[in-house]
N, C-alpha and C positions, 0 to 999 in steps of 0.2 A: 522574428527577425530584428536584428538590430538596425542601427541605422545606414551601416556600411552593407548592409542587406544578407548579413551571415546569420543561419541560425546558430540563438545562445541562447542559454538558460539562464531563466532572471536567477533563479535561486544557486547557480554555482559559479555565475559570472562569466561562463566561458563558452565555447563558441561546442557546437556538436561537432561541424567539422568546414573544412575551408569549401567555400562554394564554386573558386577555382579549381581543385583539384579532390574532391572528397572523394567521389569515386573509385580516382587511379591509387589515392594513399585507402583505399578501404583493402583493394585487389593488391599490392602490394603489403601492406603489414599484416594483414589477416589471414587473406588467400594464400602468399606466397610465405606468408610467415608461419604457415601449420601445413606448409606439404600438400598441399590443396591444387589442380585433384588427382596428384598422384598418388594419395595415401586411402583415397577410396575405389580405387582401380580393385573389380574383380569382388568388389563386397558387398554382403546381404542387406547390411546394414550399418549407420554411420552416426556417428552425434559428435553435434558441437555444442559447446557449451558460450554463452556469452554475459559479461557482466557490463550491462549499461546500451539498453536498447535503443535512448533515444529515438530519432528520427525512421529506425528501421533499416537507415543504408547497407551495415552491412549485410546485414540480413537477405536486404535486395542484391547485392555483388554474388551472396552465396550462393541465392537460388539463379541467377542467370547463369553462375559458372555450372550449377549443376543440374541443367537443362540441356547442357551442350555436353557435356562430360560424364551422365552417372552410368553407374553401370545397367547392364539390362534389368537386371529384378531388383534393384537396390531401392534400398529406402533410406531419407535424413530424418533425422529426429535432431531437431532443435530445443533449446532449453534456453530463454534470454531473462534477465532479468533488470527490471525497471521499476525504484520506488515510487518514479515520479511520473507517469506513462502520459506522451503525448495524446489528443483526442486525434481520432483517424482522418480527420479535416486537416489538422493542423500537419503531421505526418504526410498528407497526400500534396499539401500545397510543397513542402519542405520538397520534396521525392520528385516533382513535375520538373526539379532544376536536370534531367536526364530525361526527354522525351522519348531517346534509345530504348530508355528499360519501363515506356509506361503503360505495358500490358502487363507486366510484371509488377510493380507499383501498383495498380488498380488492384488486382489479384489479392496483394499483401493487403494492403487499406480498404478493402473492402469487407476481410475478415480480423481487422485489425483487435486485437484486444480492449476491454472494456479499462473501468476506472476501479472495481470494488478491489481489497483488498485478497488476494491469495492468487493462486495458482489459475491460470486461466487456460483451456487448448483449442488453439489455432488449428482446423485441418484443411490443408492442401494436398488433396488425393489427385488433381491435378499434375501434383509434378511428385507423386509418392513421397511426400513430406509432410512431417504433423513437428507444430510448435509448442511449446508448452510458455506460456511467459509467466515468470514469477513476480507480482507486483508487491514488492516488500523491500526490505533492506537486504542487502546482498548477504549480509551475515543471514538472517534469520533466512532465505532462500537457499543458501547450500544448505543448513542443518535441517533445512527440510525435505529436500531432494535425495531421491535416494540411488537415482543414476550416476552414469561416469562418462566422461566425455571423451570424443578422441581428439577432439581439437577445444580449444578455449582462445574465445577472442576478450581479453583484458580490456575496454575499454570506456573504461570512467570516466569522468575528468579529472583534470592531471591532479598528481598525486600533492602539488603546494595548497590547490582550492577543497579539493575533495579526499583527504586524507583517509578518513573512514575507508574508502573503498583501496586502499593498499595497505591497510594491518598488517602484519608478520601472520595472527591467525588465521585475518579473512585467507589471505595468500596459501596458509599449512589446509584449509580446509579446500579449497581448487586443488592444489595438488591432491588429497587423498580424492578428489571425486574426479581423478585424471586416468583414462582405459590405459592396459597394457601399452608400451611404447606411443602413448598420445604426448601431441606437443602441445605448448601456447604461446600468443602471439600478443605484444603490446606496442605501443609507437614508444612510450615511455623508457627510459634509455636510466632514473634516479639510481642513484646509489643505496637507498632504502628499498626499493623494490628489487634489486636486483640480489643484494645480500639475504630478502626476502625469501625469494622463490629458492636460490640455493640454499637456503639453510629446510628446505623442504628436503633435499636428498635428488634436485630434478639437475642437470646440467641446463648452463645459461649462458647465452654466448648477446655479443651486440654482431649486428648485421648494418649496411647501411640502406639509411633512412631515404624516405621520396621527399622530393621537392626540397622546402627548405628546412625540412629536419633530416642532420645529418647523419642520424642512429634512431635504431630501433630494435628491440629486444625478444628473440627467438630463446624457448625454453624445451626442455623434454624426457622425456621420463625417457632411460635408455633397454630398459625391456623388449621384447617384442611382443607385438600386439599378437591376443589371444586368437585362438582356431574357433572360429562362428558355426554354432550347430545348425542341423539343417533343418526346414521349414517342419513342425513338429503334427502330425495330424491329432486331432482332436477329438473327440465325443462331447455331445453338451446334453445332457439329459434333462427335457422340459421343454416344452416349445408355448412358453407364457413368456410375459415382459421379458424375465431372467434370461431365457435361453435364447432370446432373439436380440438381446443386447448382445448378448455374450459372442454368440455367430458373427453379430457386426463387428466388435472389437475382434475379434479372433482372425477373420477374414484382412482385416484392415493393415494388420499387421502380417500378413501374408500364411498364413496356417491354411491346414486342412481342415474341414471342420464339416463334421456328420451333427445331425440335429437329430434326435430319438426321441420319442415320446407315445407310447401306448395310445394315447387318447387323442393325438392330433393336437393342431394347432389352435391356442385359446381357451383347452380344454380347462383353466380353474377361472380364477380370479381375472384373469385378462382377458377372460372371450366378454367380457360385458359392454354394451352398450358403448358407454361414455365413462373419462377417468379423469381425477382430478390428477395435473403434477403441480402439485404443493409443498413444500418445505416441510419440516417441524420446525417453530419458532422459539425459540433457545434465548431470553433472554440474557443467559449467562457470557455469552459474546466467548467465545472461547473455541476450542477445535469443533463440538458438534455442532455449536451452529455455523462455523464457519462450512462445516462438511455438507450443511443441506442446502447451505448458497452456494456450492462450487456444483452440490449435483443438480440445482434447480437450473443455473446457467447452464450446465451442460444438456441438459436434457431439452430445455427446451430451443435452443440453437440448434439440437440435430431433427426434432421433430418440426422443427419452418423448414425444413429441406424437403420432407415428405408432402406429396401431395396428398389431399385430402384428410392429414391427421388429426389437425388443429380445428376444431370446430367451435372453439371463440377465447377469447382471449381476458384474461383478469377471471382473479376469485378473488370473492371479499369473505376473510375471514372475521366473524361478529364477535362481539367483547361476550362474556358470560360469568365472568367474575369481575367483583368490583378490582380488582387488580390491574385487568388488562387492560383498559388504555392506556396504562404509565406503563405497564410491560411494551405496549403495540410501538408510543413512541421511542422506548429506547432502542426497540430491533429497529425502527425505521430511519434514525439519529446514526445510525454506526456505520460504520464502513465494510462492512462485508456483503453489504450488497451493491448493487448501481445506483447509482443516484435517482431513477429515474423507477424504481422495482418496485417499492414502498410509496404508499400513502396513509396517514393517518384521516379517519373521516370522520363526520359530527356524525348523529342518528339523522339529520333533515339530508346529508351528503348522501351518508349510504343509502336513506331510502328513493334519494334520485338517480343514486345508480341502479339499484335493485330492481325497483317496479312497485312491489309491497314496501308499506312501514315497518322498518327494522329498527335496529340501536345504532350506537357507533361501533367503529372495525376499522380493519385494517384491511386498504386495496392492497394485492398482492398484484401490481400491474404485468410484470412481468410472467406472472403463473398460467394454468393454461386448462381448459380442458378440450380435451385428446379423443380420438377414435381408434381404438386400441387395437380393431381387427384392420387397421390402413397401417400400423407399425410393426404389428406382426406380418403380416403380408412381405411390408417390404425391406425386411430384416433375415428373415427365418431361414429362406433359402427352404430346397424339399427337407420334407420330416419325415423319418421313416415312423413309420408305426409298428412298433415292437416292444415286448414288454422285458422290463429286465430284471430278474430276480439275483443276479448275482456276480463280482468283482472280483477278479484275480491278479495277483502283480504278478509278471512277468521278468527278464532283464532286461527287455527292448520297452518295457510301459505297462500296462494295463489289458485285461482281457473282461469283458461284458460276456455275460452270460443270462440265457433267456431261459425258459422252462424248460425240465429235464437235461438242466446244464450246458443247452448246445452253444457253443462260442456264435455269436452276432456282431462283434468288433473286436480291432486289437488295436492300439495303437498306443502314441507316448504319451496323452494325458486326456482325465476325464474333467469336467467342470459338471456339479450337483445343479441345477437351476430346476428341481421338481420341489421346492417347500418340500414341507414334514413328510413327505413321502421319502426324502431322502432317508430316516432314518431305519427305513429298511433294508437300505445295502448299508450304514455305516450308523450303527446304533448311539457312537458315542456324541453326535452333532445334538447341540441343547436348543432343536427345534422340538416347538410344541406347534400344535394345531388348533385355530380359528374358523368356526364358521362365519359367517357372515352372506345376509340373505339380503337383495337389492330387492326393490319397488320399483316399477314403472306405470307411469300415467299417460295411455296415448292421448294426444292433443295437448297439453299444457305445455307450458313455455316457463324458463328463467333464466338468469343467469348463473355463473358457478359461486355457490354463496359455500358454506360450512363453519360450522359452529360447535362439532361434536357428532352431528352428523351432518349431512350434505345433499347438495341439490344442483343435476348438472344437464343441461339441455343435450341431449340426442336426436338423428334425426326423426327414429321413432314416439318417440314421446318426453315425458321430464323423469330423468331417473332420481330415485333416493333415498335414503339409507346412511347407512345399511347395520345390520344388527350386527352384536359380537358374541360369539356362546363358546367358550373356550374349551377347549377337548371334547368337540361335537364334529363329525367327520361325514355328517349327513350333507350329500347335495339336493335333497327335496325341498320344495318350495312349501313351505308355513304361513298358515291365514295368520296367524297370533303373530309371526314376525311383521307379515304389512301391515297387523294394528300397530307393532312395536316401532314400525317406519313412520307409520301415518301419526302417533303422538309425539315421537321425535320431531316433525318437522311441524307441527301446531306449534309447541314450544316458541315460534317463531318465527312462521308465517301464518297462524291459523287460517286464514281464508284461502291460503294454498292448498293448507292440507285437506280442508274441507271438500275442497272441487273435487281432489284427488281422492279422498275415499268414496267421493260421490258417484265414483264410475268406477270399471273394471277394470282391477289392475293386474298386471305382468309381473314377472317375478325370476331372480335367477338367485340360485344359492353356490358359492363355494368355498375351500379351506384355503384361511390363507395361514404360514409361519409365522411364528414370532418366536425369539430370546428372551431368556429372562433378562436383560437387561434393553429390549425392544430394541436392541443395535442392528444391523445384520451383521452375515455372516461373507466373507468376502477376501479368499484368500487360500493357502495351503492348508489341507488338514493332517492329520498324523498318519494317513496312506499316503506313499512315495507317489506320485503322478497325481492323487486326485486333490479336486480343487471344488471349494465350491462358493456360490454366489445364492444366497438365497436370507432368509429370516427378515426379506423386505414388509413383511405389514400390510398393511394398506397404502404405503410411498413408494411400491414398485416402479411405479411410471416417472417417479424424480427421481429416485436412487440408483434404478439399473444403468442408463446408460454410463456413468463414472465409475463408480464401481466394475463393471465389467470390463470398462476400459483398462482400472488397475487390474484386474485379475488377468485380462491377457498378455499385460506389460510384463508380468513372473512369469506366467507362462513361455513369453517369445525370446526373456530377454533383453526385454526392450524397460525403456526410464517409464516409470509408472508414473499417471497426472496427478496421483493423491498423494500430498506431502504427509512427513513419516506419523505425527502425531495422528492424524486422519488413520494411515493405515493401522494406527495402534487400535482404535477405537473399534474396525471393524471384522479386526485376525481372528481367525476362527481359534485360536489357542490363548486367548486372552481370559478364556474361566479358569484354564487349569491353570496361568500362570500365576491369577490372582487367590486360588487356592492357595498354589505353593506357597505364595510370599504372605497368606494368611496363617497359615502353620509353620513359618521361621525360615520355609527354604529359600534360595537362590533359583529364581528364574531361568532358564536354559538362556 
């Protein structure tokens, strides 16, 4: 606040908005200025688009309007974008100047977005609205957004302080990410802005302005808005991490969604014990790492919602090359995570975190380990138990077929979430298969440590592991693998591993997928309707839920949370394209 008690931005000099009247000009130039809400009258689905989140007001004007006004099944889908993002303190003090709307206010700043760099999602299933906010520059946010809006609220500051955010291209790039017949709305009335937006091909008319600005500028593409398909039913094959992400996103978005799976719920890699959700640590700072900080936020923000998932919080990941400390500090130095997610620690730090003498490492404060059968439970929804040997396309979608070909599903899209079992209905998916055989020690105790392998407290005992045997499809438990766990975890607690081979241990074996290039897979594949989400590794537990979120964004229609370079990383058709453009061709 300044001293006349207006919120403004030290760094653009200018006021967010007048504290006399911010409110009435937000529901006037935004509201009234995009058709709001007679333009969502009757619809499944709606998105606005906004550049310059500030304080959140308008944000707040839209969801009170559309609490009184949405239609029955409708969903908002917001997308704001903010380089410079208020802390949710400072946003809740700003938002209390309206006591009218501070159940709404609480609501918003209570899930307000964090500080790291990229793409963040806000969900308000409360009022069927999910936010995306993009914490970047407005340029590099639309070139990475791959939605289209039907409203757009312009609202930067003014175009003499903050120039950058009304370019002619910023401007040409809103207009292309603008839905069939969508409009947009600015208080900004400049001569540069307005020749702007028309030279996009959009009509731009001035309107008059509230209070003491006497104009303000109504734009719009003169189309008519496209015909919205109807809620799509789904099949999701797999009921491990993958397929119970997938049910949640798919659901969230309003679909139909059958969950299949022969072997029931938890049947591979997920029905275990206890799970780390950990990152891969990328010190390249670039889209993959930025891809495992958007899915470690995401994942575990939905699992603190779950009762009983979370069974302790922080992994410390241990140095093992002379490299990694100066790697540990540069991931913990950048901004792609939160301030608060990263700690770098001596060997006397970590071994006070730890219990046992370790080295130095890196607190992963924010990371988690998880109780896998408490996420599938409250994700999955019933599984049918049925086994599927075979896939047909249809004109209406897709047809499942079980032994001696009998039809067991039809509908308009499948999602893969079975690992390398999938490549029995669709040979050409470049999943390969991983054993991997887990250790358990009843009675021992630790924290979540990993180092190459790992060590996670369940309430059964201390799990840990786990071994890798590549193209071995065996689920049998192996003595030779719990020697192979038990000098894996010497390496670096020996007096742990000792206790633990000193009693009887428990054991669970199963395949997980992997890419040859360890990515996954997450996205369309070359059958019309099917879709799959799978080649997660062992970071199923951080990867699924974002990824699934994008996969049923294509699916529904709806703005996907993973910006475009992200999704390039994880498109199941990125070998053959890198093929192609290996041997001279043109990518599709």
């Amino acid at each position: 606040m300044d001293s006349q008690g207006q919120p403004r931005s030290r760094l653009y000099g200018d006021i967010y908005f007048s504290t006399e009247d911010g409110l009435a000009e937000s529901r006037t130039v935004f509201l009234q200025g995009c058709g709001l809400p007679e333009r969502w009258a009757g619809r499944r689905s709606f998105t606005v688009g906004e550049l310059g989140l500030g304080s959140g007001l308008n944000i707040l004007a839209l969801l009170e309007l559309w609490t009184r006004t949405r239609p029955a099944e409708g969903r908002l889908h917001i997308f704001s974008v903010e380089a410079h993002p208020l802390t949710a303190t400072t946003a809740a003090e700003v938002l209390s100047a309206w006591p009218e709307l501070a159940e709404l206010a609480d609501l918003l700043t209570s899930r307000w977005p964090g500080q790291r760099r990229g793409f963040h999602r806000v969900d308000l299933p409360e009022l069927n609205t999910v936010m995306d906010v993009a914490v970047m520059s407005a340029d590099a946010a639309l070139s990475a957004w791959s939605g289209q809006a039907d409203a757009w609220f312009l609202d930067g500051f003014s175009p003499a302080l903050n120039p950058d955010m009304w370019r002619d291209d910023l401007l040409a790039k809103v207009a292309a990410r603008t839905a069939p017949g969508g409009r947009l709305a600015t208080f900004t009335v400049a001569g540069a802005v307005r020749r702007g937006l028309a030279a996009t091909g959009l009509e731009v008319a001035k309107r008059p302005g509230h209070g003491r600005k006497r104009e303000r500028l109504e734009a719009w593409r003169t189309d008519a808005a496209a015909d919205e398909p109807t809620a799509p039913r789904v099949a999701v094959i797999g009921a491990g991490i993958a397929g119970a992400a997938m049910a949640r996103a798919l659901r969230a978005l309003g679909a139909h969604v059958d969950v299949l799976d022969a072997h029931g719920p938890g049947a591979g890699a997920s029905g275990n014990a206890a799970a780390l959700v950990t990152p891969r640590l990328d010190a390249g700072l670039g889209p993959l790492a930025g891809l495992f900080a958007q899915a470690l936020d995401r994942a575990v923000g939905l699992y603190a919602d779950l009762p009983g998932a979370v069974l302790s919080e922080g992994v410390l990941q241990l140095a093992r090359q002379p490299r990694d400390p100066a790697r540990f500090a540069q991931i913990a130095a950048s901004n792609l995570f939160e301030p608060s997610a990263l700690h770098t620690l001596t060997a006397a730090e970590a071994t006070a975190w730890a219990g046992p003498p370790v080295g130095e490492g890196l607190l992963q404060a924010s990371a988690k380990v998880v109780r896998p059968s408490a996420i599938l439970e409250a994700w999955l929804g019933p599984v049918r138990a049925v086994e599927i040997t075979g896939l047909e396309q249809v004109d209406e979608g897709l047809i499942l077929r079980g032994p001696e070909g009998a039809e067991i599903w039809r509908g308009a899209a499948v999602v893969g979430c079975a690992g390398a079992q999938m490549k029995a209905l669709v040979d050409s998916l470049p999943l390969s298969p991983v054993r991997g055989q887990i250790s358990l020690a009843p009675g021992l105790s630790s924290p979540g440590i990993a180092w190459g392998g790992y060590v996670a407290q369940a309430p059964e005992g201390l799990v840990f592991g786990a071994t890798h045997v590549r193209d071995d499809t065996g689920d049998d438990v192996r003595d030779h693998e719990h020697q192979t766990n038990l000098d894996t975890l010497a390496e670096v607690m020996p007096d742990l591993a000792a206790k633990a081979g000193g009693g009887s241990l428990e054991g669970r074996a199963s395949v997980r997928a992997v890419t040859p290039d360890r990515l996954p897979l997450a996205g369309k594949t070359e059958i019309q309707g099917l879709y799959v989400l799978g080649g997660l590794g062992s970071r199923g537990f951080c990867l699924a839920p974002l990824l699934a979120d994008h996969v049923a964004a294509m699916i529904a229609g709806s703005p996907s949370p993973l910006p475009r370079e992200m999704a390039d990383l994880v498109d199941p058709d990125r070998f053959r394209r890198r093929a192609l453009k290996r041997s001279g061709g043109r990518p599709d």
